[in-house]
C-alpha positions in Angstrom: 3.6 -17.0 -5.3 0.2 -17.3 -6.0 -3.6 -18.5 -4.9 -4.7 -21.8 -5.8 -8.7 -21.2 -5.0 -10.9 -18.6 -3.0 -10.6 -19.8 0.4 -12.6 -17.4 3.0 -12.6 -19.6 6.3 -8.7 -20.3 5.7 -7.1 -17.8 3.5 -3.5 -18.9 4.5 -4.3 -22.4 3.0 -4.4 -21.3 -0.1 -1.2 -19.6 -0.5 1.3 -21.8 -2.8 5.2 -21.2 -4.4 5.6 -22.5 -7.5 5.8 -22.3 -11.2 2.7 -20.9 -12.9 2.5 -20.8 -16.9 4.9 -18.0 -18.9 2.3 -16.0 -21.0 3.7 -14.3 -24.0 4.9 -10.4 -23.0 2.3 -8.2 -25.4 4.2 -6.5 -28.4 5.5 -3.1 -27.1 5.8 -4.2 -23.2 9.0 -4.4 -21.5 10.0 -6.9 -19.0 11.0 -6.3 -15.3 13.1 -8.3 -13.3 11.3 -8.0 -9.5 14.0 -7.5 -6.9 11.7 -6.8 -4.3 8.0 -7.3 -3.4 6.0 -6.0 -0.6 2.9 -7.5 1.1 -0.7 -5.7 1.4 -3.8 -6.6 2.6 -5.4 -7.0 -0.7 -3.2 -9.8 -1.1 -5.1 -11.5 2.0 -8.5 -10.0 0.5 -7.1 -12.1 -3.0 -6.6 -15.5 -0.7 -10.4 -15.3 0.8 -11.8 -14.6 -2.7 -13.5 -10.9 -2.0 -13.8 -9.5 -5.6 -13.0 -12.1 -7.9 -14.8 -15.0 -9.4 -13.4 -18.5 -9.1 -12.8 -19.3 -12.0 -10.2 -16.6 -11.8 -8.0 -18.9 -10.0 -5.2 -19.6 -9.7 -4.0 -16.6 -9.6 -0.6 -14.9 -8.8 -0.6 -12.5 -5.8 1.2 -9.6 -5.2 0.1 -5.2 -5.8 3.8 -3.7 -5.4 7.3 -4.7 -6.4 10.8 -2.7 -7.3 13.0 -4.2 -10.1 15.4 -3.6 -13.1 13.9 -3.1 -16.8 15.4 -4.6 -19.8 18.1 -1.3 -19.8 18.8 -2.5 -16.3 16.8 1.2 -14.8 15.9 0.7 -11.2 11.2 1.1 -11.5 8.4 0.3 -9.5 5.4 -0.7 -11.0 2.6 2.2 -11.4 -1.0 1.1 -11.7 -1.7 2.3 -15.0 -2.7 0.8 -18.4 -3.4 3.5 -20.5 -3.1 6.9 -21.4 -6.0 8.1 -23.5 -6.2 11.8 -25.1 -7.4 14.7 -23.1 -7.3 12.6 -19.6 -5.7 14.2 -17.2 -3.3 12.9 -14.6 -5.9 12.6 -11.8 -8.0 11.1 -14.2 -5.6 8.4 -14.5 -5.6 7.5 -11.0 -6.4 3.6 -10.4 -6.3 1.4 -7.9 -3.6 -0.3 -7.7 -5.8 -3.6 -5.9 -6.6 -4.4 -9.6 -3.1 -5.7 -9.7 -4.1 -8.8 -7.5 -7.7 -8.1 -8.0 -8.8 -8.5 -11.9 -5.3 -8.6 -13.4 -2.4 -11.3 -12.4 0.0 -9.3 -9.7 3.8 -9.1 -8.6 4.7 -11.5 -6.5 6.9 -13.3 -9.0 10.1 -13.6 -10.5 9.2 -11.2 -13.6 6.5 -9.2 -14.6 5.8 -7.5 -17.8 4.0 -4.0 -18.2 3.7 -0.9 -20.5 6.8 0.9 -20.3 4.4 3.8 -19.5 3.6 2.3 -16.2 7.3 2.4 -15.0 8.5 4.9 -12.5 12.0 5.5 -11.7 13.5 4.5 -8.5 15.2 6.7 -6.2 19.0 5.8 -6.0 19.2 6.2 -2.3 16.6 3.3 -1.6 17.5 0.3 -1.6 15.5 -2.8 -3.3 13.0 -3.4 -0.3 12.7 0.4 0.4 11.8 0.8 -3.0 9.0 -2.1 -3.0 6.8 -0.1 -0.7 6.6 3.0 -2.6 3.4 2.7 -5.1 0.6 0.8 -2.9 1.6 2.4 0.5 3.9 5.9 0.3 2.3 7.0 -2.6 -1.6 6.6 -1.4 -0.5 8.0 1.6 1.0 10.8 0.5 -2.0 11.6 -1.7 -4.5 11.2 1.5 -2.2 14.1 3.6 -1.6 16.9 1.1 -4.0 15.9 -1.6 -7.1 14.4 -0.2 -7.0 16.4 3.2 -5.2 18.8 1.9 -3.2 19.4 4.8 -0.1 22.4 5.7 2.7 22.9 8.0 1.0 23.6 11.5 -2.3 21.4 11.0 -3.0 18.6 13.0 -4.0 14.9 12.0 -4.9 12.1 13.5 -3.7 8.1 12.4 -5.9 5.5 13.0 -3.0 3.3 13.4 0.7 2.8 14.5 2.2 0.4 13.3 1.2 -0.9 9.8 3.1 0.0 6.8 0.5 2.8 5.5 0.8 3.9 9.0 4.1 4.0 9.3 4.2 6.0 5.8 1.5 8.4 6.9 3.1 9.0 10.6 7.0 9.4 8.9 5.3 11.7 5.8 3.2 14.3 8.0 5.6 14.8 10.8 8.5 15.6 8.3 5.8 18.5 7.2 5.6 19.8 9.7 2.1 18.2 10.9 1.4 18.0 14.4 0.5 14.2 14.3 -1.3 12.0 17.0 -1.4 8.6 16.8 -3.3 5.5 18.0 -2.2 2.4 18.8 -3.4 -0.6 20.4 0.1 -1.4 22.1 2.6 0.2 23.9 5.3 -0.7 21.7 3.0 0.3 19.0 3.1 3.6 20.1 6.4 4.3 21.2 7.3 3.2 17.5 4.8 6.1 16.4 6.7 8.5 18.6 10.2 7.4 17.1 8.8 8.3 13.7 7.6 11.3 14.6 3.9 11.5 16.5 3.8 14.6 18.1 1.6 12.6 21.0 -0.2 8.9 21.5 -3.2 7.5 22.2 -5.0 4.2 22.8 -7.6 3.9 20.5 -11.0 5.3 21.4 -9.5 7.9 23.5 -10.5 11.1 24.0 -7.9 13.7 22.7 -7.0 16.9 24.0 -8.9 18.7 21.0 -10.5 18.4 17.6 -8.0 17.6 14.6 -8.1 19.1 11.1 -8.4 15.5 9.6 -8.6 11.9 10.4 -7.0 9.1 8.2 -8.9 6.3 8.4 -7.8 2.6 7.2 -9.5 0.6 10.4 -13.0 0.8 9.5 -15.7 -0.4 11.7 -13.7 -0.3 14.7 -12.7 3.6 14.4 -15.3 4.9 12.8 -17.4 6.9 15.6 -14.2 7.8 16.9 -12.8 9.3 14.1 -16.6 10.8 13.2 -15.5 12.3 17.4 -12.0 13.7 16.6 -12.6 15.7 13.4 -13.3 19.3 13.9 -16.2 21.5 12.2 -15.8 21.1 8.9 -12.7 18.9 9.3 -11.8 16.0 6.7 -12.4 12.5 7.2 -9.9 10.2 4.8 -11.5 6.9 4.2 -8.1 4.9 3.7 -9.2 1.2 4.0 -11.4 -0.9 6.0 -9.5 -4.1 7.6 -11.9 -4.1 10.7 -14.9 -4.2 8.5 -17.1 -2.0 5.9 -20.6 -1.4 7.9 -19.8 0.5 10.4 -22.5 3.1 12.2 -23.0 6.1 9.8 -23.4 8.5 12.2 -25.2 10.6 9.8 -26.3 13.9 11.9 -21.9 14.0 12.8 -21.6 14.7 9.6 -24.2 16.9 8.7 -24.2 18.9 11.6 -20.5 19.4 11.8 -19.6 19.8 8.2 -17.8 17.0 8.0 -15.8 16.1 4.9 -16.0 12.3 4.3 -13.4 11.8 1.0 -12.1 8.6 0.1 -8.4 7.7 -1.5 -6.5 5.5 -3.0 -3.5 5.3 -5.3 -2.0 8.5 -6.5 -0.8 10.3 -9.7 2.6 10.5 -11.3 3.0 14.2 -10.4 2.2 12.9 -6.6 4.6 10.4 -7.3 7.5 12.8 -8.4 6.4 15.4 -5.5 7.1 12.3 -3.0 10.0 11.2 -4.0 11.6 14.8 -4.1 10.0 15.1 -0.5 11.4 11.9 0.9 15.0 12.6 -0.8 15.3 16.2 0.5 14.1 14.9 4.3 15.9 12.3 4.7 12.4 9.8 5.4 12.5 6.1 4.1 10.0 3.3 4.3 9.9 1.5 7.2 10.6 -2.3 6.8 10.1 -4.5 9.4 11.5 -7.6 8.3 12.8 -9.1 4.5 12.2 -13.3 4.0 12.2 -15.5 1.0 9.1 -16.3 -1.0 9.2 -19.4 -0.1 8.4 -18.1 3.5 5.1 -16.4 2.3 2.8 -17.9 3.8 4.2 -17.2 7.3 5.0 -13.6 6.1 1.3 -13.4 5.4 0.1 -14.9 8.7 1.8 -12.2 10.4 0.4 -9.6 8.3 -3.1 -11.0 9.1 -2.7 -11.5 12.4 -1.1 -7.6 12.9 1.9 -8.6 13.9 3.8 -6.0 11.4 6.1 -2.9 12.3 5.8 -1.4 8.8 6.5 -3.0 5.3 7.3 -7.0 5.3 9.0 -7.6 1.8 9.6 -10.6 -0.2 12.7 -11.3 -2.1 14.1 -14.3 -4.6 17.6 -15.9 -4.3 19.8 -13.7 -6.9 21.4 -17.7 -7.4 17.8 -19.3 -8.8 17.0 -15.7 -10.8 20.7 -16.2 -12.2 20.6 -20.1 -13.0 17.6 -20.3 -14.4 17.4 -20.7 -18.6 15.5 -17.9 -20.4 12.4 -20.6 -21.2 12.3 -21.5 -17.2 11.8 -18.4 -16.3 8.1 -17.1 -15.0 6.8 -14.0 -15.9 3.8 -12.1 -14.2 2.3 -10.2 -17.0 -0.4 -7.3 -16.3 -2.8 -7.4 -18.8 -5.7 -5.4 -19.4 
């Protein structure tokens, strides 16, 4: 699946299914057969062009996928090109957006990588659990306990019911032991909070019943003074995304005057990773996916993801009979190159 052109006033126009060009898999790269790949707003932020020059197009979509290496190992692609001497492991931290930003992404039948950006799947996810891990589990784990760096007892706040970083963050802090509100701009919205776990629900600007150690913040614009509102002295304000917009009101003397820690995150390191997954194995929590369709439905898979209509992760998948059929010269590979 790719994007044929830049297309800001009609993103969904450019989405197209088809056969792009196999480049040649650099010497020393493996190849990975994608099982499953999951949709993010970059890929949306791809379709309208924001961040890329045209002549960059087309280009294939996609920032996260699960799917079996040549031995046949069950990985998920980490963002990660390189590993030079004496960088550290939070050095190494990048954004996984580059994936459908500057570099080819996901979203096709193969992709080809350094084996070093390969992390192990969990056995007890399945395919499309697996898919969500890297571009939404991972960065929100690394916002809770890293960023904000939050403890059994402390209370957060999600901008956000229903989405899958949402859904990651809400299902991650209250198996901590978090005391975690949640807004949401419908009432289904927020009784799906409360099954994963909110402690209580809000609509979205409301006043809550007091300040909360931190605030994670994907919404932008249209959260901003209230999340600036919620945060207590010296709290921590987790800049997570901006889908409502990037300019909001700075509120400057909030911040000053309160204390207030504004961090942002994104992505996450391999040790994060490994902490994660030992987490989400020992609880028992899983991604949320709200619905698993074809490629060759993507562009209605992506009209609900832009229009908000999402209960968590929507995944993408390939019929196991074309993968199977297909000769080893028809097959299209999405290689990440630096």
């Amino acid at each position: 699946m790719f994007a044929t052109s830049p297309e800001p006033d009609d993103p969904l126009s450019a989405v197209a299914v088809g056969h792009r060009p196999d480049p040649q898999v650099p010497h020393g790269w493996v190849r990975v057969r994608v099982r499953a790949a999951s949709l993010n707003h970059k890929d949306l932020w791809t379709l309208r062009g924001v961040g890329i020059n045209r002549d960059q197009y087309p280009r294939i979509l996609g920032c996260e996928a699960a799917g079996e290496g040549p031995d046949g190992a069950r990985v998920v692609l980490y963002p990660l090109l390189d590993s030079p001497p004496g960088m550290s492991d939070e050095t190494l931290v990048m954004p996984a957006a580059q994936l459908a930003g500057a570099r080819p992404g996901t979203l096709a039948e193969y992709f080809a990588a350094p084996p070093e950006s390969l992390l192990p799947v969990p056995d007890h996810l399945s395919w499309e659990e697996a898919a969500c891990l890297v571009c939404t589990w991972l960065p929100a784990y690394r916002m809770l306990f890293t960023k904000a760096a939050l403890r059994p007892g402390d209370t957060v706040l999600v901008q956000g019911a229903a989405g899958g970083l949402s859904t990651a963050l809400i299902s991650l802090a209250a198996a901590a032991g978090l005391r975690t509100w949640v807004t949401g701009r419908s009432a289904d919205k927020r009784e799906l909070a409360r099954r994963l776990g909110a402690s209580d629900v809000f609509e979205p600007g409301s006043a809550l019943p007091e300040s909360v150690d931190a605030v994670i913040d994907s919404v932008g614009k249209e959260t901003w003074t209230h999340s600036l509102r919620s945060v207590r002295h010296g709290g921590t304000l987790v800049v997570a995304g901006a889908t409502t917009g990037d300019v909001p009101p700075a509120r400057l003397h909030r911040v000053y005057f309160h204390q207030v820690n504004v961090v942002g995150s994104f992505s996450g390191t391999r040790e994060e990773y490994r902490r994660m997954v030992t987490f989400m194995r020992t609880t028992g929590i899983r991604p949320l996916v709200d619905d698993v369709l074809p490629v060759q439905e993507a562009r209605a898979a992506l009209k609900r993801l832009a229009d908000g209509d999402v209960r968590g992760n929507l995944v993408l998948t390939w019929p196991e009979e074309d993968q199977e059929s297909r000769s080893e010269a028809a097959r299209r590979l999405s290689v990440w190159v630096p």
